[in-house]
C-alpha positions as CSV (number, residue, x, y, z in Angstrom):
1,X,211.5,166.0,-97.4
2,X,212.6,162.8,-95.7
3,X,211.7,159.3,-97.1
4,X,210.8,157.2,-94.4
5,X,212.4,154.1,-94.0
6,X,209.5,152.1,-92.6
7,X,205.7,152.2,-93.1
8,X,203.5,151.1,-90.6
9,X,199.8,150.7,-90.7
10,X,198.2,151.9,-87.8
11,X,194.1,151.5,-87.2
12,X,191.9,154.5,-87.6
13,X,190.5,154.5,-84.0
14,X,194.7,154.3,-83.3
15,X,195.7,156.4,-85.7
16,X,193.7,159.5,-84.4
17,X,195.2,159.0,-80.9
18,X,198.8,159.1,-82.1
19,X,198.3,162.3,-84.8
20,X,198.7,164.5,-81.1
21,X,202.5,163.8,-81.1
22,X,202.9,166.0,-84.1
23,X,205.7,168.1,-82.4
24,X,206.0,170.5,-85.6
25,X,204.8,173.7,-83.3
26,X,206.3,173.3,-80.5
27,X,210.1,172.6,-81.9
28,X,209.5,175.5,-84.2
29,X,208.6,178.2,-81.4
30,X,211.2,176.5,-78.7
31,X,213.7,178.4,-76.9
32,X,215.6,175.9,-75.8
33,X,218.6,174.8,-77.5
34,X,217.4,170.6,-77.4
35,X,213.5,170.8,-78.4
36,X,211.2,169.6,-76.2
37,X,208.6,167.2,-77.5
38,X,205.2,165.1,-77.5
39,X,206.1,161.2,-77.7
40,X,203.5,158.3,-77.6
41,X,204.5,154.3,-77.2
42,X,202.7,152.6,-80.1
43,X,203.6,148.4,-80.3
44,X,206.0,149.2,-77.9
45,X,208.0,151.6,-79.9
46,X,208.2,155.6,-78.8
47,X,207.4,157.9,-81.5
48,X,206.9,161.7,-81.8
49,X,206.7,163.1,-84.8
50,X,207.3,166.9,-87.0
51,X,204.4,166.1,-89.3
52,X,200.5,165.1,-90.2
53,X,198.9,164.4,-93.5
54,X,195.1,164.7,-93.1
55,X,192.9,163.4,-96.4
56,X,190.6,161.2,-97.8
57,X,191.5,157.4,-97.0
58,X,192.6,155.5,-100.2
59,X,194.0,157.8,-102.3
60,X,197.9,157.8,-103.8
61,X,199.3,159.1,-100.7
62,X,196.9,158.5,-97.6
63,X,196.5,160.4,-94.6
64,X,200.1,159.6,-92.4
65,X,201.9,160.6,-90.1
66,X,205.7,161.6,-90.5
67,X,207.0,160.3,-87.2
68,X,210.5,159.2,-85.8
69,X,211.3,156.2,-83.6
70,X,213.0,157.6,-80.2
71,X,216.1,155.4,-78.8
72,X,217.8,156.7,-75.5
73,X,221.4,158.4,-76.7
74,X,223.3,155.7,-75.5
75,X,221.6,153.2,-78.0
76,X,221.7,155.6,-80.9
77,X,224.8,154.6,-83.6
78,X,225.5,157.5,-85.8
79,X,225.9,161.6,-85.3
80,X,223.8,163.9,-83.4
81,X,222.3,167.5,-83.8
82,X,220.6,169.5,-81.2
83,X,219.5,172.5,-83.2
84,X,216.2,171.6,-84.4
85,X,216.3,173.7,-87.7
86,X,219.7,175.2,-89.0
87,X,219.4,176.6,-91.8
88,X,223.2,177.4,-92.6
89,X,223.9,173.5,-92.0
90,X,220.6,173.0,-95.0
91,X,222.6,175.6,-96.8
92,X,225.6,173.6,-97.4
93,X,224.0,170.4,-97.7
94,X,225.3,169.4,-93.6
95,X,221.7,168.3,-93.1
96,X,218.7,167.9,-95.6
97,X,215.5,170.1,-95.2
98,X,212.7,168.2,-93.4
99,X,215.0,165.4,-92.0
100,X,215.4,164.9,-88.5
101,X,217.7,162.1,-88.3
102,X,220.0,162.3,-85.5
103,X,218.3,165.5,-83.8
104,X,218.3,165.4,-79.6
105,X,215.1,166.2,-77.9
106,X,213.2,166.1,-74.7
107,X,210.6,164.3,-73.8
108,X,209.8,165.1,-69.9
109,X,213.5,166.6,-69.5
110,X,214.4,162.7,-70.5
111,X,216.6,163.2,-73.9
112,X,216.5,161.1,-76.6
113,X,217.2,160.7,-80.3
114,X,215.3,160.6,-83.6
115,X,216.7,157.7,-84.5
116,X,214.6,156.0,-87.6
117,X,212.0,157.9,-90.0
118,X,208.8,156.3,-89.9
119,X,205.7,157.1,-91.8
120,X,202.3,156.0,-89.5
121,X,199.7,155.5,-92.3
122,X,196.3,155.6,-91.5
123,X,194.7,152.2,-91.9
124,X,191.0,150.6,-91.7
125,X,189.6,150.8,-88.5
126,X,189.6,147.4,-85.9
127,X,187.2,148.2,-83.4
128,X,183.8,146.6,-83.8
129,X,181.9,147.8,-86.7
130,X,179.2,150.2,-86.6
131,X,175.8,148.6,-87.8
132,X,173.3,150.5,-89.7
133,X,170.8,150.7,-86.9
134,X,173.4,152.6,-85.0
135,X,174.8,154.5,-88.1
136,X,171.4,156.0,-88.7
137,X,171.1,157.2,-85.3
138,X,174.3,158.8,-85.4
139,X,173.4,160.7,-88.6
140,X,170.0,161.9,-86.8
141,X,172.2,163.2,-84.3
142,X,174.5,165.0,-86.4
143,X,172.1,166.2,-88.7
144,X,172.7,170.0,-87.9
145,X,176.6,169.7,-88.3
146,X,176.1,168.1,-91.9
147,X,173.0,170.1,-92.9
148,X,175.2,173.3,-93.1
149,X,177.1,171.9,-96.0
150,X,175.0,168.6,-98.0
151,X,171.6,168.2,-98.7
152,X,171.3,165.5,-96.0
153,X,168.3,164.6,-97.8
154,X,169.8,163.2,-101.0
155,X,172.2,161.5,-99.5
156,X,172.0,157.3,-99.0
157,X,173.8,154.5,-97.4
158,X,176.4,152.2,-99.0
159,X,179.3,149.8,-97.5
160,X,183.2,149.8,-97.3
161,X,184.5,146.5,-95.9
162,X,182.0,145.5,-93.7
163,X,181.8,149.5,-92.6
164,X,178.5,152.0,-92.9
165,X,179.0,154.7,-95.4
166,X,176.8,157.9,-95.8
167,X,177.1,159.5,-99.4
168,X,176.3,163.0,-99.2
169,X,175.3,165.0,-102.5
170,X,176.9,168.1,-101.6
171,X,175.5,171.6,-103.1
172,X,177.5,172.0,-105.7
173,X,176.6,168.3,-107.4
174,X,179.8,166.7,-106.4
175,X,179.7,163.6,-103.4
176,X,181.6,162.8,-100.6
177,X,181.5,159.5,-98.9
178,X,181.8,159.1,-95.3
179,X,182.7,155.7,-93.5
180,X,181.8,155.3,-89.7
181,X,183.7,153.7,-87.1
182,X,184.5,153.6,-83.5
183,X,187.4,155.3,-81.6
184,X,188.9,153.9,-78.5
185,X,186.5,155.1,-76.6
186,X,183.9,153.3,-78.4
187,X,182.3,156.5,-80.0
188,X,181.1,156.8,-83.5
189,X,183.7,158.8,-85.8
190,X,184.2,159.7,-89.4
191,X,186.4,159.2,-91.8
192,X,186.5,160.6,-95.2
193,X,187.3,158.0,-98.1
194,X,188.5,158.9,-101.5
195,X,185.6,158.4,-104.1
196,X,187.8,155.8,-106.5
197,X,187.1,153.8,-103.7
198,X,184.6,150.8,-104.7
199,X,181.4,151.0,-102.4
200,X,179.4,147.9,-101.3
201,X,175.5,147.4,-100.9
202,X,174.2,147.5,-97.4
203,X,173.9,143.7,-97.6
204,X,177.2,143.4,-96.0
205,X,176.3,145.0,-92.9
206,X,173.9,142.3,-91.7
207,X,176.2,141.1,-89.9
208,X,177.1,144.0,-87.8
209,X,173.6,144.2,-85.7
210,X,173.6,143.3,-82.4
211,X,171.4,141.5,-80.3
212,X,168.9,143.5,-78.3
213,X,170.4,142.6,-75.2
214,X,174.5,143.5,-76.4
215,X,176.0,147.0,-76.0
216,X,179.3,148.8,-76.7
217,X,180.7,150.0,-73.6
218,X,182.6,153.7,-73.5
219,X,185.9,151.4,-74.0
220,X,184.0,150.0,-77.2
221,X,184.0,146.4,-75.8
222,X,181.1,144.4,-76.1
223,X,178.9,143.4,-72.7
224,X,175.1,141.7,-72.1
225,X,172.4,143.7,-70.2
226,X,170.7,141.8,-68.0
């Protein structure tokens, strides 16, 4: 596999947007000669990427995203490829196996290059913090989804950096910890977190209620009901 040249830490509620240039599908089952693929902009820099790493939060290696940074041909300094796998050119050591350095694609007939290897690594969510009043809602809510596979009923909240968690004793005795966030669109999501993790006491998330009269809109920005 590749080893990416840059690591960049994107927020959760980002980080989910951005997994849907994974491009690994589509290159594989093209007929074209130069692969068509999905791109995104992220900090203005246009990525797509052939891979996704999906996992607790906090372990060794974290959920990430194996993405390259596109530059227009005429920018690009260095050789190019547009076969997207060659296996004759892996053979005789031409190219390495997983690395897309150099390859030609298309992105809306557009071509460009994948010119840098970049690993996206899930971060900590930035959007406004879930309180517990709105946590515990969410769980009522979700109650059938969960009740299928933990005994709901056991389980209790802690905190992770200012963030609700719901610990679920699952059926065979073992625990998983969820933390809550919101996603661009300011709905709840979760997020799985890796149990070395230290959890915090519900003390911490005082600061996340909001007045009666404060919302979260659909964009998950704040406004005041009149």
């Amino acid at each position: 596999m590749n080893t990416p040249s840059e690591l960049i830490e994107v927020p959760a509620q980002q980080w989910e947007t951005l997994t849907s240039i994974n491009s690994c599908a589509i290159a594989a089952m093209a007929s074209d000669k130069i692969v068509p693929v999905k791109a995104r902009y992220y900090q203005g820099r246009f990525y797509t990427a052939f891979g996704t790493l999906y996992g607790p939060f906090g372990g060794k290696i974290g959920p990430h995203i194996s993405a390259y940074e596109l530059s227009p041909p005429e920018r690009y300094v260095g050789c190019t490829y547009e076969t997207y796998h060659d296996e004759a050119a892996i053979e005789s050591g031409a190219r390495r196996r997983g690395d897309h350095l150099g390859l030609v694609v298309k992105v809306q007939g557009k071509k460009w290059v994948c010119s840098k290897s970049v690993r996206l690594a899930k971060g900590l969510p930035s959007s406004i913090p879930v309180s517990l009043s709105e946590a515990e809602a969410w769980l009522e809510n979700c109650y059938g989804r969960y009740a299928i596979d933990y005994a709901i009923e056991q389980g209790h909240w802690a905190a992770y950096k200012g963030n609700p968690v719901r610990c679920y004793q699952m059926h065979n005795a073992s625990e998983v910890h969820d933390m809550l966030y919101r996603d661009e669109t300011g709905v709840i999501q979760s997020m799985r977190l890796c149990k070395s993790l230290a959890l915090e006491n519900l003390a911490t998330l005082v600061a996340n209620e909001l007045p009666v009269n404060v919302c979260v809109s659909h964009h998950g920005q704040l406004g005041m009901l009149l």
